[in-house]
Every structure is written in structure tokens, then in C-alpha cells.
C-alpha positions in Angstrom: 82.5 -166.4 -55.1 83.5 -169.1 -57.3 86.5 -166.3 -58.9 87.8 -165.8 -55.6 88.1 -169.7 -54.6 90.8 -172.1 -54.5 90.7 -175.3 -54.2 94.2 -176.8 -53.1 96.3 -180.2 -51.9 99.5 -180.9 -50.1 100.9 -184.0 -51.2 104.8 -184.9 -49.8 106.4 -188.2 -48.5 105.7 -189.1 -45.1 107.4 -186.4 -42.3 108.6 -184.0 -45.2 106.8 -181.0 -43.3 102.6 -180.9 -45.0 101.5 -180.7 -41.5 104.0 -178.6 -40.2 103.5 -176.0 -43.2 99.7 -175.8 -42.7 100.4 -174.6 -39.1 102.4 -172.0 -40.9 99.2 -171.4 -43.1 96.8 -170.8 -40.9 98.7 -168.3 -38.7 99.9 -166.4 -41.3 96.4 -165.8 -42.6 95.4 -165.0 -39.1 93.1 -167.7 -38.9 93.7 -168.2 -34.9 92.7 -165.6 -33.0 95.0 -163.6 -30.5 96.3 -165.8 -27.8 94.5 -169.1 -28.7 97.2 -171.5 -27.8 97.4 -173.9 -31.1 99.0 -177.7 -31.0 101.9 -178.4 -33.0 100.9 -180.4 -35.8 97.3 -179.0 -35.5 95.4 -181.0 -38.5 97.2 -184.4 -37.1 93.6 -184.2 -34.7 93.8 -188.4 -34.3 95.7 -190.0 -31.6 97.5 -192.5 -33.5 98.4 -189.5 -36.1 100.1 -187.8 -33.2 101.8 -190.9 -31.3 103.2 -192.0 -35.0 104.3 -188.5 -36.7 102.2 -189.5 -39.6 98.8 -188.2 -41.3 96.4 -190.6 -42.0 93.5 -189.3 -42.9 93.1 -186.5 -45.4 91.5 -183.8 -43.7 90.8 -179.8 -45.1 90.9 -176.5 -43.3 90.5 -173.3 -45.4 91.9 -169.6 -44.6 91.4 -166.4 -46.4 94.2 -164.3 -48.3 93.6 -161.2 -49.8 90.3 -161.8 -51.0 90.7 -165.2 -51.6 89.3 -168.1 -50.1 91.9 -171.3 -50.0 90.4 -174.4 -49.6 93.8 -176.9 -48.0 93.2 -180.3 -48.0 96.0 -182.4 -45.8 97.1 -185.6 -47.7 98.7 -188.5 -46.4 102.0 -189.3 -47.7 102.1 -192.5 -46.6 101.2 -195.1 -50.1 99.2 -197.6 -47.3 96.7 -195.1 -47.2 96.8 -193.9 -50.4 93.2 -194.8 -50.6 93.0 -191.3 -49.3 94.9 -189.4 -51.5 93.4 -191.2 -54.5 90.1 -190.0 -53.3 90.6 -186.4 -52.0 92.2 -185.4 -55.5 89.0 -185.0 -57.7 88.1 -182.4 -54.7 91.0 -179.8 -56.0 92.5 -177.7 -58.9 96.0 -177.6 -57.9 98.3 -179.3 -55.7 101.6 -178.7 -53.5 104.5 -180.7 -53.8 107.1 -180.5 -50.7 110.0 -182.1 -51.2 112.6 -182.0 -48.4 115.6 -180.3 -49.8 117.9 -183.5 -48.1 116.2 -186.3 -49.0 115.1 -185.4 -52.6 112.0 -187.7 -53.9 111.1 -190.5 -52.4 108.9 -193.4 -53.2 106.2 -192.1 -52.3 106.6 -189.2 -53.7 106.5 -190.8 -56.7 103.0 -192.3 -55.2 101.2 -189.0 -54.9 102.5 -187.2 -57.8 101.6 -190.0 -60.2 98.2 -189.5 -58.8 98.1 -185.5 -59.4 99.9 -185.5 -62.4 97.0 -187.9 -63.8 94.2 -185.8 -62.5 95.4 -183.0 -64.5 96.1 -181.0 -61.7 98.6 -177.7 -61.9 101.3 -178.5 -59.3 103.3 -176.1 -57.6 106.7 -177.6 -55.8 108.2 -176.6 -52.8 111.7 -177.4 -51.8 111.3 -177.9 -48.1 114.2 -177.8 -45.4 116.9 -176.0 -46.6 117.9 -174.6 -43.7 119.0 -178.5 -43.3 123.0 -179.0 -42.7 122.6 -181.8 -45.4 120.4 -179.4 -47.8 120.9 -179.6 -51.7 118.0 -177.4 -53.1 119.4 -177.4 -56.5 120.1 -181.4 -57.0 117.0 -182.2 -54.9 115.1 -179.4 -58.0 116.6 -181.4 -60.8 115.6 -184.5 -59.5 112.0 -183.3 -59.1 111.9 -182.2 -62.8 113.5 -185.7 -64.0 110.7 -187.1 -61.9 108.2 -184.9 -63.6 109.5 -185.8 -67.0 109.4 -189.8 -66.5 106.2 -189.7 -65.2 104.6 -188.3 -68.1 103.7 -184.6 -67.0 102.3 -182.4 -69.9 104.2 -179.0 -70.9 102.2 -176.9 -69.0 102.6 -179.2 -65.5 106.5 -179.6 -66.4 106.7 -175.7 -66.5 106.1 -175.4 -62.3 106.9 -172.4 -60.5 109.3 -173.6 -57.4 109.8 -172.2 -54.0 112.4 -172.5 -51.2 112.2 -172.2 -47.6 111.4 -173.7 -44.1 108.1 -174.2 -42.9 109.2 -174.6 -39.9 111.2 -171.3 -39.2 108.2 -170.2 -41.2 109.6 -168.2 -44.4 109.5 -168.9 -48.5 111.1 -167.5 -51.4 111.9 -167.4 -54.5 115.4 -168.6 -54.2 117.6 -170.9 -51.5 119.2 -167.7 -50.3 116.2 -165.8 -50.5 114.8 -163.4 -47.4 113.2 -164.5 -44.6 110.0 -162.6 -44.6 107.6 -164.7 -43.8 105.0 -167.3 -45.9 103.5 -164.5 -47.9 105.2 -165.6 -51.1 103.7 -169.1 -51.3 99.8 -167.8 -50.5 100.1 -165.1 -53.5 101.7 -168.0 -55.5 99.0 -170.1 -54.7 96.2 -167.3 -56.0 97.9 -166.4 -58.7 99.3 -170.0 -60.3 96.3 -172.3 -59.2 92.9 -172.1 -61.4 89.4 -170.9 -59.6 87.4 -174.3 -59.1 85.7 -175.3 -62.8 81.7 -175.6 -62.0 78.9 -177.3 -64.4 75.4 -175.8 -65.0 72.1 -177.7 -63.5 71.2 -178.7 -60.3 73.1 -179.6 -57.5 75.4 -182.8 -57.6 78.3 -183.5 -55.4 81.0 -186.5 -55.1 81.1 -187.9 -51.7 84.4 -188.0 -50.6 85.2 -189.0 -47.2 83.2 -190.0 -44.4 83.1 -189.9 -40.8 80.6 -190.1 -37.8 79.6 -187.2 -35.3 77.8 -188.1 -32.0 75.3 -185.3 -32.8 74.7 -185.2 -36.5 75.4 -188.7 -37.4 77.1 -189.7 -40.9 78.8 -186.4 -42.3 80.1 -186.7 -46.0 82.4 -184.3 -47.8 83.0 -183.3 -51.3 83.0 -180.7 -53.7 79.4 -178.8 -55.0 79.9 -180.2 -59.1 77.1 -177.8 -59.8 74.0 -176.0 -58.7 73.6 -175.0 -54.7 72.8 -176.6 -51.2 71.0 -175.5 -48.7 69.0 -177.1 -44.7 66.3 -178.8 -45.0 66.4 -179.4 -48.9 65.4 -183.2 -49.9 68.3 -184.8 -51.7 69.0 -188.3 -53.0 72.4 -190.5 -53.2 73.2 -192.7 -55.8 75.7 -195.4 -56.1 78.3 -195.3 -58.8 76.2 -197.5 -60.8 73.7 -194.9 -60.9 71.0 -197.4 -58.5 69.1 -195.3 -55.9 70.6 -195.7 -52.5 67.8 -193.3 -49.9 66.7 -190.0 -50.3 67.3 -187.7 -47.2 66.6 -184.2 -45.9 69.9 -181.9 -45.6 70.0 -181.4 -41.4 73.2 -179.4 -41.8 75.6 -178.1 -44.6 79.0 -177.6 -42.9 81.8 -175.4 -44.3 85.7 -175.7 -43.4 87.1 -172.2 -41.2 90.2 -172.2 -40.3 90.4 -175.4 -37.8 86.8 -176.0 -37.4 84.2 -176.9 -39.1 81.3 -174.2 -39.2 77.4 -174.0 -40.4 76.8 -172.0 -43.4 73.1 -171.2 -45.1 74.5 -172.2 -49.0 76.9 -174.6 -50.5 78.0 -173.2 -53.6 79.2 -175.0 -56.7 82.8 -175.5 -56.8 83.5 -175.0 -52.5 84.2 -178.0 -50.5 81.4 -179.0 -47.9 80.5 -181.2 -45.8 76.5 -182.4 -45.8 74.4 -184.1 -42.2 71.3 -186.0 -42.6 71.9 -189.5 -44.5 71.9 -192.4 -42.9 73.1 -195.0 -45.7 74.8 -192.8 -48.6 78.4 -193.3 -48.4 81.8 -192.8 -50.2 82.1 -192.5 -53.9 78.1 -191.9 -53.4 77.0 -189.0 -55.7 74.3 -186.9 -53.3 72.7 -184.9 -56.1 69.1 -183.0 -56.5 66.0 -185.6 -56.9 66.4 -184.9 -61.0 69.5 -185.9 -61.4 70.1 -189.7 -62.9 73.7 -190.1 -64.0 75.9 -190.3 -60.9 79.4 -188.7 -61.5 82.2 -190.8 -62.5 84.5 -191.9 -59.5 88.1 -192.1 -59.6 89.1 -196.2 -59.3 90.8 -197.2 -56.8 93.7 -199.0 -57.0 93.3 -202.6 -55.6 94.3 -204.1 -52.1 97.6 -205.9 -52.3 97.6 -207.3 -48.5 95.2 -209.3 -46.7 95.3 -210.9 -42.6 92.4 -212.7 -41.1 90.8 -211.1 -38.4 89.4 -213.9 -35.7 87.5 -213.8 -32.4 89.8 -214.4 -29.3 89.4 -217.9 -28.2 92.5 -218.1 -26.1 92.2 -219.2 -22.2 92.4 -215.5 -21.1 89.7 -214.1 -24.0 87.3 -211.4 -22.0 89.5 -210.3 -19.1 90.8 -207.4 -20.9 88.7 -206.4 -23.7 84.6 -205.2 -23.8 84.0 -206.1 -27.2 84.6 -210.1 -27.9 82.0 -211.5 -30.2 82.0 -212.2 -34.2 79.3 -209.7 -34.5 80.5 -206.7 -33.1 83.8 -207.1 -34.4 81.8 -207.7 -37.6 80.1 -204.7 -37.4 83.1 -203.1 -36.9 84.8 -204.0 -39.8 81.9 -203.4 -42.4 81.8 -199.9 -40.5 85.5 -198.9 -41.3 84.7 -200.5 -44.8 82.3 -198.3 -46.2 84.4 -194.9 -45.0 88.0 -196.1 -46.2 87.5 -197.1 -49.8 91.1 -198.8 -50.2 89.7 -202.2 -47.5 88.2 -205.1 -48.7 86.3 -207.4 -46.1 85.0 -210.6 -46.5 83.3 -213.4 -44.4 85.8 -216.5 -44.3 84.4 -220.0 -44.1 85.1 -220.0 -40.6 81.8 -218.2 -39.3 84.6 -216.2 -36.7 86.9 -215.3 -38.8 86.7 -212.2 -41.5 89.5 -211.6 -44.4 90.7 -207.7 -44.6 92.7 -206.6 -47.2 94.4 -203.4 -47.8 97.4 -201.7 -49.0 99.7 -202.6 -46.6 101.1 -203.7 -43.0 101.2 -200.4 -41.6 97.1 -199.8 -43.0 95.8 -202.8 -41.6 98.3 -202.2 -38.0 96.7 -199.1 -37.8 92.8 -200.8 -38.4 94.0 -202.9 -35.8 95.5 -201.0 -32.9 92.4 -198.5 -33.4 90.0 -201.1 -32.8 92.0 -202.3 -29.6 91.8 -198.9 -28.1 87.8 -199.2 -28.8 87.9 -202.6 -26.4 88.0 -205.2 -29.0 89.8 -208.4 -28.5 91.2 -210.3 -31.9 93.3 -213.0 -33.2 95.5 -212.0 -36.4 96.5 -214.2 -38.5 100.0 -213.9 -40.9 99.7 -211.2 -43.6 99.6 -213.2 -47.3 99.8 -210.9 -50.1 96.9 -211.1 -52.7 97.3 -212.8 -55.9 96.0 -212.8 -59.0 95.9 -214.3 -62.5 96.8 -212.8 -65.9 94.8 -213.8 -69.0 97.5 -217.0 -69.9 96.5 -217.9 -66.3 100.2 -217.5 -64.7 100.1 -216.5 -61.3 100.9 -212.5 -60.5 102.3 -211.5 -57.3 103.0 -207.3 -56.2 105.9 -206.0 -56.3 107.5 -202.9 -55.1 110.0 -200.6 -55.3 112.1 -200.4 -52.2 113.9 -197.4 -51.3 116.7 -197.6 -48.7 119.3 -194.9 -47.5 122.0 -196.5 -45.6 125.6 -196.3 -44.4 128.3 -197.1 -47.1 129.8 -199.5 -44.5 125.9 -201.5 -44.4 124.9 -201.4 -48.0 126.7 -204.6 -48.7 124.3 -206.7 -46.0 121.5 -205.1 -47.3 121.6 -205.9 -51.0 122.3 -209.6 -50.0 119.1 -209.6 -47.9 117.1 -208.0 -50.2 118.5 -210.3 -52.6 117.8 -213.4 -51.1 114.3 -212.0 -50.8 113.8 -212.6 -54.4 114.3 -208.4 -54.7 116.3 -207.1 -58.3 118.6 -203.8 -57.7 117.5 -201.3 -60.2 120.0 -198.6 -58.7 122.8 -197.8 -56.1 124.1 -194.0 -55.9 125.7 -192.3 -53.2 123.0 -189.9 -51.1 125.8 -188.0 -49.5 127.5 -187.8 -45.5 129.3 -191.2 -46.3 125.6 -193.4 -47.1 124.2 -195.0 -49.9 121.0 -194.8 -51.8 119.5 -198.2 -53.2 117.0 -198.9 -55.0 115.4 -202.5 -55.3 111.8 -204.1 -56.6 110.9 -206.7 -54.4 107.9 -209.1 -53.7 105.7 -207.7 -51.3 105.2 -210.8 -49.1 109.3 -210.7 -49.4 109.1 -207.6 -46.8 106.9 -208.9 -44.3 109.3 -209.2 -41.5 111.9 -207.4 -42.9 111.7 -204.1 -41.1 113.6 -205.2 -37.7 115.8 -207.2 -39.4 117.4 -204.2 -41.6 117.5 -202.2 -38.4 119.2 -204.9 -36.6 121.8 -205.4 -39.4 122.4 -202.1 -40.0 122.7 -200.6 -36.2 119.3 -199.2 -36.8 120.8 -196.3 -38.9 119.1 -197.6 -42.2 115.7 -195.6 -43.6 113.3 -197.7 -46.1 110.7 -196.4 -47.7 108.7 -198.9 -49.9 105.8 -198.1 -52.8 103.5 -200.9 -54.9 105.8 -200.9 -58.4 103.0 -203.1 -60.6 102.0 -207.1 -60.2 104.7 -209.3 -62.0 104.9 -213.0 -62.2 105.5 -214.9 -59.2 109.0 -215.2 -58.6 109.3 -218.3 -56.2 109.5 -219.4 -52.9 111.3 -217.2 -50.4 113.0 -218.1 -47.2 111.1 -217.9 -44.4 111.9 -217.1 -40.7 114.7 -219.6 -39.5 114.4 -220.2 -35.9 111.3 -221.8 -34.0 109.8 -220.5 -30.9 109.6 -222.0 -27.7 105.7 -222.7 -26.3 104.2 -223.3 -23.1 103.0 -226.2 -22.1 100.9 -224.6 -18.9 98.7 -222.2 -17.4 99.7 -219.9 -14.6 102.2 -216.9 -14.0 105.7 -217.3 -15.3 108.1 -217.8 -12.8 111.5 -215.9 -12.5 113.6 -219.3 -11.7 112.1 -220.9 -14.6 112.6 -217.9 -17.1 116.5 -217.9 -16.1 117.2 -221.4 -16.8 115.5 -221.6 -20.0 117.5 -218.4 -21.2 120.2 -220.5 -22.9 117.4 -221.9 -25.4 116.7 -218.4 -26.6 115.5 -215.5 -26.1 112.4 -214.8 -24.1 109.3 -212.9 -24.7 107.5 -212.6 -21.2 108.9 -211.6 -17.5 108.0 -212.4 -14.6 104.7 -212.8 -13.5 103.0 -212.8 -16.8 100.1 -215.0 -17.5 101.0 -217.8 -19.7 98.5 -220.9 -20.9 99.2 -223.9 -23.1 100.4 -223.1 -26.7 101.5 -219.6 -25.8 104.3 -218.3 -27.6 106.8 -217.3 -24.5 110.4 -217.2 -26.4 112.6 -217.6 -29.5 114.1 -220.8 -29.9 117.8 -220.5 -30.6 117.3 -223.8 -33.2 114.9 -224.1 -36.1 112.4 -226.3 -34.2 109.8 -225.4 -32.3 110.3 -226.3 -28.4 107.5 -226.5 -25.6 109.0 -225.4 -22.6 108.1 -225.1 -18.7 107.8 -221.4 -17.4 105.8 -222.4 -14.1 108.7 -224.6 -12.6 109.7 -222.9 -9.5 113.1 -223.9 -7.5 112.6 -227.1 -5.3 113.0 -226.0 -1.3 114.2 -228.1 1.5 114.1 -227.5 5.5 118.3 -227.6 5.0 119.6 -224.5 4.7 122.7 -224.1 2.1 126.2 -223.2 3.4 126.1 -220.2 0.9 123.5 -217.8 -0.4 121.8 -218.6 -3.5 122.8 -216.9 -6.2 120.8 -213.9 -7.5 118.8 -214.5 -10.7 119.5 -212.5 -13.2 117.0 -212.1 -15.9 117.7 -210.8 -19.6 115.1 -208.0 -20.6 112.8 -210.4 -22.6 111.9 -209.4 -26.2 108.9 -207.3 -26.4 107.3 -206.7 -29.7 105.3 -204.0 -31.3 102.4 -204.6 -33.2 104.0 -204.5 -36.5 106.7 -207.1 -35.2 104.3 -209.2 -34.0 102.2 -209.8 -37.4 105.7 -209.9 -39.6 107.1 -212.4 -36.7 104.6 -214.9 -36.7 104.5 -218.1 -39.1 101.8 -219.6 -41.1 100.5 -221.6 -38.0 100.5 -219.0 -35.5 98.6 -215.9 -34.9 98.7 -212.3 -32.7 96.4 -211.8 -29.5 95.4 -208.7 -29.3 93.8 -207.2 -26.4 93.4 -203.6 -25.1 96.0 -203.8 -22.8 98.6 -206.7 -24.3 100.2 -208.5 -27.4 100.0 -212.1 -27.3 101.4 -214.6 -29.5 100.3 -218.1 -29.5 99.9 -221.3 -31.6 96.4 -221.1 -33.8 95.9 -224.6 -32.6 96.7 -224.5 -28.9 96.7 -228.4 -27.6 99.9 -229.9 -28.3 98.3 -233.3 -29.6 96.0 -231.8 -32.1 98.8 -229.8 -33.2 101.3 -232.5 -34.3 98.1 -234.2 -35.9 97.9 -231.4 -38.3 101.1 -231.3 -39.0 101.0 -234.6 -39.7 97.9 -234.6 -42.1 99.4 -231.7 -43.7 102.9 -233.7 -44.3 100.7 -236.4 -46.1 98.8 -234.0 -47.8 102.2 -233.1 -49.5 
């Protein structure tokens, strides 16, 4: 069996078409029966994967090919979770690079290839698209082998096979201009270019992987059979990656990958990816392995967290009316739960007894952590993102820093390089991409983009695209400026009133309508000064029993500012935080009473 195997990933930048080509995949294999009506985007399974256009977790499907089983593992191309792709790699022998045939290599691009070129693995590249008006197939190929080249890729990885096509008009071949007939050309490339898996003798060991939970079989882990077989029913222990014993377990189920679904199967085999049932503590970067076996296998490291937020209980006025799941301790629980299946957070327990410090790769990680647990019914207060630190061995300070991708109009690039600038950010390259914009290239503080997302969209019309990847940790580089207007606060509890909203709209800009609750050190606006102003939304117009000679004017509201969650946690400043409930996105004061606020900042002003 092992001959006819192959074990494969598809890595690719975020929305250059891995999804969309292992629709293509399956159907061409005939992996859906007759008439089964298929979503687009069919692996994208998770809500937030569909709402977004994004894959987060890495996910496998197999089909069969002349003979051949293929083993297709889904990668995200996003870098925030490249905890995933990190982890899934040691599963495969080969991988598939799509490039889009417009856009060329992008950051993270860079992100996922670094990784597969450093597992060893045999890459085949696809140039994606080309059926694009913008499509450049031959520039976009000789970027990908400069790519190759600087990132240390042996003779035999630099000497890749390429194809051309468009997964989504379904066809690849060996040329641009090739004919459409169809995938067929990229499954036989796959069986002939990529190695059968590479299995050990002895008993059975296997990596853990990934992990989720099923409401009938409990914890499922997946990984690859190192060596040996697995069967139901037979006893198997886990060990940590420090080789202590972490609980034995009988087998309830070993679960193969068919097509879409996930199906029962009497063996694992070495070198096929499965998926075990039965454990109730073992868990990612675990080695599950026969009761003889005392060396656990050697797990890829993990690159470090970069960002961390504070995750609090909600102790605003209107905690509980929206959400199910309030307390520390379930939002505790929570947290060490997502911990132990997504390798890439770090939680800890702050001094504050409610209050726990997550760290991960980035905004859009945690964001998604976040607005996953709010669909569950949890209520939280986020604090401001701080990147994470740390020291070298002459004890200076390090800070991360990335590089910073962004394709803009020609007519924009000049705002962009001054904020970037002023960010502390060093321009390593500016080249025209083509169609009148520009392609620049920066390395920037990571705590110098929080925040900066809406900003480049408003100063560039929203036409601008950034894509953004860790670089490596340099010395800190200063401090940067930090958002220049204050917010207006209210100073009482009740439903905002439409007279009071309209006359307060020449302070700034609002964040509320009519009729939303409001409560003492609620954020409700944007001040159109630097300080912060506490303002009354509940003031209503004063009547009298004389009637006017003329009608009173109709109020006219501006649409207030409403922002999403990723605004909301770059918005806010040291002192505030983000409510988040099920159903809204709050921002308020972390201390809420107006007095004990200006003591603090007053102790803190001594302080310095």
C-alpha cells in the first residue's frame, strides 16, 4: 500500500486558489458521487472560514488516481496561523506551491515555503490564475525561482516541475497557452514527482498532529503511522515530547480521510494519515505509540508567539444580558481548551485572578479566538494588543519586526511610505507591480501596525492591499506615535437620545445611534481634539406648553462609526478595553468612575 500512497500539501498566500483547486481535486477524481450537490470552497467546513474567505485550520481529504491513493492536506496561508502549517508539514512528502500568476509571491508565501523548503520536502509549483487580465506567468515563474534560490533550496528542490492553469475554470498544463483538458496533468504530476511516504521498522508510533473534539467519540487526534500498524480496541500509550508518560488508552476508533469525510477503517498502516478515538488527555505534539516504545519522536518547534491581549471577565453595567458564559472559570476553561489543540497560543493566569494573558501570532489569530468564543456565548473584556518582548544575551531589549508588503496606486505610495515611516518602518524596496501601482516593501515593528489597517485604507481610498509576515526580532527601535485624538465618554446610564447625539456631532464623530444603551465610562464617540471629553448622550430637548411659530427642525443624524472587531482592539489605548458580547462591540474606559480615573492618572503622572 505504502508504493501506491502519497502524502501531499498545498501551501499558497491567503485567497491564491488552495481551496478552490481542491474542489477541482476531488471532482476530478470522482470523489462525489453523481448529483451530490458540493459547496463552493468545500474543505472551508468552519463558519468563520467561509464568512472571511480564509482557511484556518489545516484540514486533509484524500482521493484516488490511477491506483494511487493522495493524501491532500489544506494549509492555511495566512502566517497568524502558521502554527498550523508548521505542524501539518512533518505529515507529508511533497508540497504544492500556487502562486497566482498576478500577484507573484507574497509574504506569506515566503512564510510557508521557508517552512517546506526546511522540511526537505519536494515542491511542485503551480502558477495559478492566468486566465487573469493582469496575468504574468513568466515574471511571476522567475520570481518564484529567485525566491527558491534566496531561501536556501537544495539542487534537487530548485529543479521543480511547474504547471499553468486555472483551478477555477478547472484545467492545467504544461505551458500558459497550454489546452484546456482538464486537471489530469497535475494528479499524474503529483504520482509521478512526489516520493511514496518513507516508513520505519518496529511497532507502531505516530505524531499527533492536530486535534479536535467530536460529540460522539470525544478527543480525535491526527497524524501520520511513523511505523508498525493500528488497529480498535488495541491498548496504546501517549507520551509527551519529553518522553514522560501522559495515560494509556484503548483505540475506540481508527478513522481514515475519503474524499470529504472521514470514514472507519479496520488498519492504520505505516506511512497513511489517520485519525485515532479513545484518549482523553494525549494531545498535540503527543507521540501515541505501542506500550514498548520509550523515545517519543522529535517535534517540529514552534516558532514563538509575538502578540499578546489580556482576556478579562465583563464587569461593565450591562455584563450578563447578552452572553451565557460570564465567569473566570469557564472562560478559563475555555482558553486552556483552545490551548492544548492550537500549538502557536500561550495562556497564562495574570495577577488579576479575572484576567488571563493570550499570546499568539497575530491580531487576526487572536480576533478569530475571540469572535469564536462570542458565538459560543461568552462575554469578555480585551484589553490593547502589546507585542512580546524579549532580551538578547547583552540584555538589550528585542522587539518583532516584519516585513510589510503593500501594493498600492502610484498616485498613494507617497502617503504610505511617510506612515510607515513614521511608524519606525525601514523601506527595503519600491518596484512598479503593473496597471499604474506600486509594490513596497517595508520591515516594521509589529506593535507599529496595530491600528494601522483602516488608516491605509482611509488614506489610500481603500484601494491599497498589505500583506505582512514576522521578518526576525531586532532591537527596539523607540517609541512610536500613538493614536492622536481622544474619545468622548459617557457620563450616564440609559438609552442615547437622538437630540443629544445631533448636538454633540460637532465634537466628533459618534459611535452609537439612537437608542443604544450607554453607562458611565462608555466609549460613545471620537473626540475631534486630543483629550478625552465626557459627554451627555441622555439630554433630551426641554418642552414647554407654548407652541413655536415654526416647526422644529428635523434632526439629522450622521451614520455613527461602527467598528469591527479588529478596529476595535487596534483603536483602543492603553487605558481602555473592548466589550465583547454575543450580540455587540463595546468600548469603554477599563476604570469606569470618572473620579477613580483621574486618580490614576494622577498616581501614574507622579510615578513618572
Amino acid at each position: 500500500m505504502t508504493k501506491t500512497l502519497r502524502n501531499i500539501a498545498i501551501i499558497a498566500h491567503v485567497d491564491h486558489g488552495k481551496t478552490t483547486l481542491i474542489d477541482v481535486l476531488l471532482k476530478s477524481s470522482g470523489s462525489f458521487r453523481e448529483g451530490l450537490r458540493v459547496a463552493e470552497r468545500a474543505m472551508d467546513s468552519n463558519a468563520l472560514e467561509r464568512e472571511r474567505g480564509i482557511t484556518i485550520l489545516a484540514k486533509v481529504t484524500s482521493l484516488v488516481w490511477n491506483d494511487a491513493r493522495i493524501n491532500i492536506v489544506d494549509t492555511p496561508g495566512h502566517a497568524d496561523f502558521g502554527g498550523e502549517v508548521e505542524r501539518i508539514l512533518n505529515m507529508v512528502d511533497g508540497a504544492l506551491l500556487l502562486v497566482d500568476a498576478a500577484e507573484g509571491p507574497m509574504p506569506q508565501t515566503k512564510f510557508v515555503l521557508t517552512k517546506a523548503l526546511a522540511a526537505g520536502l519536494k515542491p511542485i509549483v503551480v502558477i495559478n490564475k492566468v486566465d487573469k487580465g493582469d496575468a504574468r506567468p513568466d515574471y511571476v515563474l522567475n520570481e518564484v525561482f529567485d525566491l527558491f534560490a534566496a531561501l536556501g533550496a537544495s539542487e534537487e528542490q530548485l529543479d521543480f516541475p511547474v504547471l499553468y492553469g486555472s483551478a477555477k475554470q478547472g484545467w492545467m498544463a504544461d505551458t500558459p497557452q497550454g489546452q484546456h483538458q482538464g486537471i489530469n496533468a497535475l494528479l499524474d504530476l503529483v504520482v509521478r514527482h512526489v516520493n511514496a511516504p518513507t516508513t520505519e521498522e518496529g511497532p507502531f508510533r505516530m505524531l499527533a498532529t492536530t486535534l479536535e473534539a467530536d460529540p460522539f467519540l470525544g478527543r480525535i487526534l491526527t497524524g501520520r503511522v511513523r511505523s508498525g500498524e493500528i488497529k480498535p480496541g488495541q491498548t496504546v500509550k501517549a507520551l509527551s515530547r519529553k518522553g514522560d508518560l501522559v495515560e494509556n488508552f484503548r483505540v475506540s476508533k481508527v478513522l481514515a480521510f475519503r474524499g470529504l469525510e472521514r470514514q472507519p477503517i479496520d488498519k492504520g498502516e505505516a506511512g497513511d494519515i489517520v485519525a485515532l478515538a479513545g484518549m482523553s488527555e494525549a494531545t498535540v505534539a503527543d507521540t501515541l505509540a505501542d506500550p514498548e516504545v520509550t523515545t517519543p519522536i522529535a517535534a517540529h518547534p514552534i516558532d514563538p508567539p509575538t502578540l499578546s491581549m489580556s482576556f478579562r471577565i465583563n464587569d461593565g453595567p450591562l455584563a450578563g444580558r447578552e452572553g451565557s458564559k460570564v465567569q473566570s472559570r469557564v472562560i478559563r476553561e475555555r482558553l486552556l481548551r483552545e490551548a492544548e489543540g492550537n500549538v502557536a497560543l500561550k495562556i497564562t493566569e495574570s495577577t488579576d485572578k479575572d484576567a488571563f494573558e493570550v499570546a499568539g501570532r497575530g491580531e487576526l489569530q487572536l480576533a478569530i479566538l475571540i469572535e469564536t468564543m462570542r458565538r459560543e456565548g461568552f462575554e469578555l473584556t480585551i484589553g490593547k494588543p502589546r507585542v512580546v518582548t524579549r532580551t538578547d544575551e547583552n540584555g538589550e531589549a528585542l522587539e518583532p519586526i516584519e516585513e510589510v508588503t503593500v501594493d498600492v496606486d502610484d498616485e498613494f505610495s507617497g502617503v504610505v511610505i511617510d506612515k510607515l515611516s513614521t511608524r519606525r518602518g525601514e523601506m527595503v524596496q519600491m518596484q512598479p507591480s503593473g496597471g499604474g501601482r506600486t509594490r513596497i516593501v517595508f520591515y516594521v515593528p509589529t506593535r507599529g501596525l496595530i491600528g494601522y489597517q483602516p488608516e491605509l485604507l482611509s488614506d489610500t481610498r481603500g484601494t491599497a492591499i498589505m500583506n505582512r509576515v514576522f521578518h526576525e526580532w531586532q532591537p527596539w527601535r523607540g517609541e512610536i506615535p500613538s493614536r492622536q485624538r481622544g474619545v468622548l465618554i459617557s457620563n450616564g446610564t440609559g438609552a442615547a437620545v437622538p437630540y443629544a447625539l445631533f448636538n454633540l456631532q460637532d465634537r466628533g464623530s459618534m459611535m452609537i445611534g439612537p437608542g443604544e444603551a450607554v453607562y458611565p465610562g462608555m466609549i460613545v464617540g471620537e473626540h475631534s481634539r486630543g483629550n478625552d471629553l465626557e459627554v451627555n448622550v441622555l439630554k433630551g430637548k426641554q418642552l414647554t406648553n407654548i407652541r413655536s411659530a415654526g416647526k422644529d427642525d428635523a434632526v439629522l443624524l450622521t451614520p455613527p462609526l461602527k467598528l469591527s472587531l479588529e478596529q476595535a482592539l487596534s483603536y483602543i489605548a492603553e487605558d481602555e478595553l473592548v466589550e465583547i458580547t454575543p450580540q455587540s462591540i463595546r468600548l469603554r474606559k477599563a476604570i469606569l468612575d470618572p473620579n477613580d480615573r483621574k486618580r490614576a492618572e494622577r498616581s501614574k503622572k507622579d510615578a513618572a
